[in-house]
Backbone bond lengths (Angstrom), bond angles and torsions (degrees), N, CA, C in turn:
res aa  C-N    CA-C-N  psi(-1)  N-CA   C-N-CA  omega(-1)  CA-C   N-CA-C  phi
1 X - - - 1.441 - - 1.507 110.58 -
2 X 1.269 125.04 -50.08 1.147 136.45 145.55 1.542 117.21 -19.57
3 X 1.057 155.51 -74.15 1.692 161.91 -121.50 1.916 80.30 -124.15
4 X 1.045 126.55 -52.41 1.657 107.64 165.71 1.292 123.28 -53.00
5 X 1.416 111.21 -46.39 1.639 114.19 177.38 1.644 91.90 -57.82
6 X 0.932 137.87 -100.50 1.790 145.90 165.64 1.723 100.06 18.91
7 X 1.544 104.28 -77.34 1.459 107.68 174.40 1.449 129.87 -49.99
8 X 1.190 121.37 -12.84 1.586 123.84 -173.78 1.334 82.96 -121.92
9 X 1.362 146.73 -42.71 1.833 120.77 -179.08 1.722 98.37 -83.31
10 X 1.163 117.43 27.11 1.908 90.34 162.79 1.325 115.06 -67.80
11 X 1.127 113.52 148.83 1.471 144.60 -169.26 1.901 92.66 -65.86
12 X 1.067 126.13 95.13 1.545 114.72 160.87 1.507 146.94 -81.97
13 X 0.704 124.21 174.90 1.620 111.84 -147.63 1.231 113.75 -95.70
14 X 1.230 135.69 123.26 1.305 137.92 154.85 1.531 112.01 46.04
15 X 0.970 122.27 -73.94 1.818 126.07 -149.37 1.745 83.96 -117.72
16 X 1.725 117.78 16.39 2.015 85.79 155.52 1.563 105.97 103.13
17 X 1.084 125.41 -1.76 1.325 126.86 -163.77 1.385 121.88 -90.36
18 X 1.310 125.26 140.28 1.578 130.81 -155.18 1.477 112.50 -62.89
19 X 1.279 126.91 65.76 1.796 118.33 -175.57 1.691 103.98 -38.87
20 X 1.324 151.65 -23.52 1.094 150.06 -138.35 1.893 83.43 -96.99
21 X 1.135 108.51 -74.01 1.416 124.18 -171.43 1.967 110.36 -53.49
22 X 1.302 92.70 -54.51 1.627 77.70 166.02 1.455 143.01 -67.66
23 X 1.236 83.21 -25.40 2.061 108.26 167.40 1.714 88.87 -52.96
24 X 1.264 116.95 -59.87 1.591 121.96 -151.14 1.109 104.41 -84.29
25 X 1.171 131.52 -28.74 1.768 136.55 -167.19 1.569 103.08 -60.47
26 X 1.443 129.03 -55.54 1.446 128.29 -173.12 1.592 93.60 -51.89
27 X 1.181 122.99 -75.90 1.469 126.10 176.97 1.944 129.12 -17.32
28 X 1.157 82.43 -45.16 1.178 97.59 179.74 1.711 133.23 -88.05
29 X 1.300 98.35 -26.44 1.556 125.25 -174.76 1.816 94.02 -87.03
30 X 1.312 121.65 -23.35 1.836 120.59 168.49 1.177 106.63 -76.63
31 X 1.676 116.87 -50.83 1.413 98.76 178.30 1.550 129.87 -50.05
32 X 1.184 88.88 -52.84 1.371 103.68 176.80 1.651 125.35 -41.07
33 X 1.736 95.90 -48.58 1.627 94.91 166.29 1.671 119.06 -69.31
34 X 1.375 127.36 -19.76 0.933 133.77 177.90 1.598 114.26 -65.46
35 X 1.336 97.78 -53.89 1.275 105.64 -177.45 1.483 118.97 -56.55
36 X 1.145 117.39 -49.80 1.793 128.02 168.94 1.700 118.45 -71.14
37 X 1.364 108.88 -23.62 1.593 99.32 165.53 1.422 122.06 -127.31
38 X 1.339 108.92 28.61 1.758 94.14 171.51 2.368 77.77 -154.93
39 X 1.171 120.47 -81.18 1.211 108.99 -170.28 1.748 129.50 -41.72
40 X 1.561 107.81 -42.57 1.729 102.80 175.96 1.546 107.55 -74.80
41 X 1.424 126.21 -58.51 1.864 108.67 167.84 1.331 106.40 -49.17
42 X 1.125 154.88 -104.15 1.112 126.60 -169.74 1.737 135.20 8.38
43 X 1.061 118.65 -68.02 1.413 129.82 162.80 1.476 125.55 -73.05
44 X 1.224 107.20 -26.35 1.665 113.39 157.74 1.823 120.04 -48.70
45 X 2.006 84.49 -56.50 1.605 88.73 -170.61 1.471 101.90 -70.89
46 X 1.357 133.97 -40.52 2.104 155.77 173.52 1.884 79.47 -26.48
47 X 1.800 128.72 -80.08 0.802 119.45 -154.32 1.416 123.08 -55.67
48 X 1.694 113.14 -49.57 1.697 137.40 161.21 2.008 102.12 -17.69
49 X 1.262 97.15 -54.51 2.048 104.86 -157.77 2.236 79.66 -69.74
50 X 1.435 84.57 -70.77 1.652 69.11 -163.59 1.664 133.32 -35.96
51 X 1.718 92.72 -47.15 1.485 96.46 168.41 1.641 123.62 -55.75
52 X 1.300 103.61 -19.31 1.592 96.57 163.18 1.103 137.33 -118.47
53 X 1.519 107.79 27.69 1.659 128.09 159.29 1.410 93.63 -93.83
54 X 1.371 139.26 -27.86 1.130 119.88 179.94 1.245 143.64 -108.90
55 X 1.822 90.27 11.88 1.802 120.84 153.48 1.035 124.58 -93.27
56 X 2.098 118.88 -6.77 1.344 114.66 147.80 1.456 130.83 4.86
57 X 0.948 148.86 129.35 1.215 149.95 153.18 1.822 109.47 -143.79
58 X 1.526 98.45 151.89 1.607 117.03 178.77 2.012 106.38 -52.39
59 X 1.077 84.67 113.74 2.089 97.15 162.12 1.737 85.48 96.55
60 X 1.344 119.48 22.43 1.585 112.75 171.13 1.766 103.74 -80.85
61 X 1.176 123.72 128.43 1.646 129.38 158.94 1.700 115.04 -47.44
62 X 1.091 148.62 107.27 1.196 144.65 171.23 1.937 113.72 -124.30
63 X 1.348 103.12 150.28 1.400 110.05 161.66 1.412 121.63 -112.47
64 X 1.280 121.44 149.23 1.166 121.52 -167.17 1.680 102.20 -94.85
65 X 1.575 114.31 -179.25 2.141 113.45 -167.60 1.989 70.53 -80.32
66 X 1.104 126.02 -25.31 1.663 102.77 -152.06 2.053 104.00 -90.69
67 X 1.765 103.47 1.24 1.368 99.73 -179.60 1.647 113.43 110.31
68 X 0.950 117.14 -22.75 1.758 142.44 -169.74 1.226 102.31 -66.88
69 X 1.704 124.45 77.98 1.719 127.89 163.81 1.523 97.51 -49.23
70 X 1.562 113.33 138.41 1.465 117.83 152.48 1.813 98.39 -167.73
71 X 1.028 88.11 168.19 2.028 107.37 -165.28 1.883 91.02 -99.65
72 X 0.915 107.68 130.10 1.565 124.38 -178.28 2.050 101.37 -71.91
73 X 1.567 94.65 121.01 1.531 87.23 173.32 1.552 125.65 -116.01
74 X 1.844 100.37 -25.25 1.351 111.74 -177.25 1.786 96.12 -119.39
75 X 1.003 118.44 173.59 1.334 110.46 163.15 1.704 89.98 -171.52
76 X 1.918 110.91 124.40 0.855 129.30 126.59 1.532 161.13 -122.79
77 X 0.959 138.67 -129.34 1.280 148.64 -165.64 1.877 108.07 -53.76
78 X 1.295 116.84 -35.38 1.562 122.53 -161.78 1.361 79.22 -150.06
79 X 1.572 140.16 -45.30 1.686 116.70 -154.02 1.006 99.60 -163.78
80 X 1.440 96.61 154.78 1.866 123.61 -157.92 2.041 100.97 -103.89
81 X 1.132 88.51 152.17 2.073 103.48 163.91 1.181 97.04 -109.27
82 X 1.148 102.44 116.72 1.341 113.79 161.40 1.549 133.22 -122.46
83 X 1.318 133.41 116.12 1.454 134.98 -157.88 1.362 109.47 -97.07
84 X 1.266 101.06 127.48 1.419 116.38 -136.23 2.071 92.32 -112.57
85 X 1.194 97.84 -23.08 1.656 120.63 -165.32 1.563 105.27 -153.54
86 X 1.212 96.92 166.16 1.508 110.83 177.59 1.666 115.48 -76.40
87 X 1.275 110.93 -10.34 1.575 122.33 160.74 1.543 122.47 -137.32
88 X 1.269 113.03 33.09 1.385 126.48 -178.62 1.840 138.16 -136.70
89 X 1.124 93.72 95.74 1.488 83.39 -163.19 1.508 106.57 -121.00
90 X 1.530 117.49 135.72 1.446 122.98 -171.34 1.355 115.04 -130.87
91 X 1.433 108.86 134.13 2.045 124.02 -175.55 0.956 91.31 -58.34
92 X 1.599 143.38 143.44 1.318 138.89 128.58 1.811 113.76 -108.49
93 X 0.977 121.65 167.52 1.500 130.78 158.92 1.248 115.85 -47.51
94 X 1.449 140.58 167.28 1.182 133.96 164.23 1.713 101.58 -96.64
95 X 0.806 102.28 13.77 1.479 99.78 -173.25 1.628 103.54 -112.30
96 X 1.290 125.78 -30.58 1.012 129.00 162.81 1.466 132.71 -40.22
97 X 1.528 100.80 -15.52 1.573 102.82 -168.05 1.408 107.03 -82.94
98 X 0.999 119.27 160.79 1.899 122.77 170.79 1.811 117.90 -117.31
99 X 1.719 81.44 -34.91 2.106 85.09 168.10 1.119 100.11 -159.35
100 X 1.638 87.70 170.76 1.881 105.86 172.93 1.555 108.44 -148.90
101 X 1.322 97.80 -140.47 1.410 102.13 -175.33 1.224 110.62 -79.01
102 X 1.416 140.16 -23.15 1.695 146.23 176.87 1.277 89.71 -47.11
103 X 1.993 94.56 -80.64 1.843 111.30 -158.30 1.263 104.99 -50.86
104 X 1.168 148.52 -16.62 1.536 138.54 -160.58 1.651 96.64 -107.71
105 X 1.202 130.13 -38.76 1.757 119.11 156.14 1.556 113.11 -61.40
106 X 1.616 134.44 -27.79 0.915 116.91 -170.99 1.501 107.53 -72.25
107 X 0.972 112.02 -47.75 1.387 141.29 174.97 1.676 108.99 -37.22
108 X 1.436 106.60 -68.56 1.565 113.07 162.60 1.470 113.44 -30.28
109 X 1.753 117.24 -56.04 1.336 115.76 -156.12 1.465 111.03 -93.35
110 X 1.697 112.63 -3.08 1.329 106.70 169.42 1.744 101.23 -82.00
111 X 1.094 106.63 -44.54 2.035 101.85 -177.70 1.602 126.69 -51.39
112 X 1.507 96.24 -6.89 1.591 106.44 -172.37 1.180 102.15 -99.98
């Protein structure tokens, strides 16, 4: 209650000017850059991955976060089979994935 009382009696300047708002303006003008260049991409690209874990489909190409190319064979509820070899096939998470067939056209059509 104190440091508000403080903030609304600052001493203002010469010609009348809002000490409240300029106190707040630096504050506000970071978020703001924050928000438009590191927090909304962020959640832009967050939505992109999910939407294409959940356009998955069987004989899709995917890589796994650990590097692990394999062709999607089963896919359920939390985690995919994926055959990795002609005698090898391994559970992963669905969360594990990093790309597929979306990210690798998006990707294409940004380089062009």
């Amino acid at each position: 209650m104190f440091m508000l009382h403080l903030l609304l009696a600052a001493p203002q300047s010469a010609d009348g000017g809002g000490g409240l708002l300029m106190t707040l303006l630096p504050l506000i003008l970071i978020f703001a850059v924050f928000w438009f260049f590191i927090i909304r991409p962020q959640k832009q690209r967050e939505q992109e991955r999910e939407d294409m874990i959940s356009a998955l489909n069987k004989g899709d190409k995917v890589v796994t976060a650990g590097g692990i190319h394999g062709e999607v064979t089963q896919i359920d509820d939390d985690s995919l089979l994926l055959k990795v070899d002609n005698n090898t096939k391994l559970r992963v998470q669905k969360s594990a994935i990093s790309s597929g067939p979306q990210m690798e056209k998006k990707a294409k059509e940004k380089a062009e």
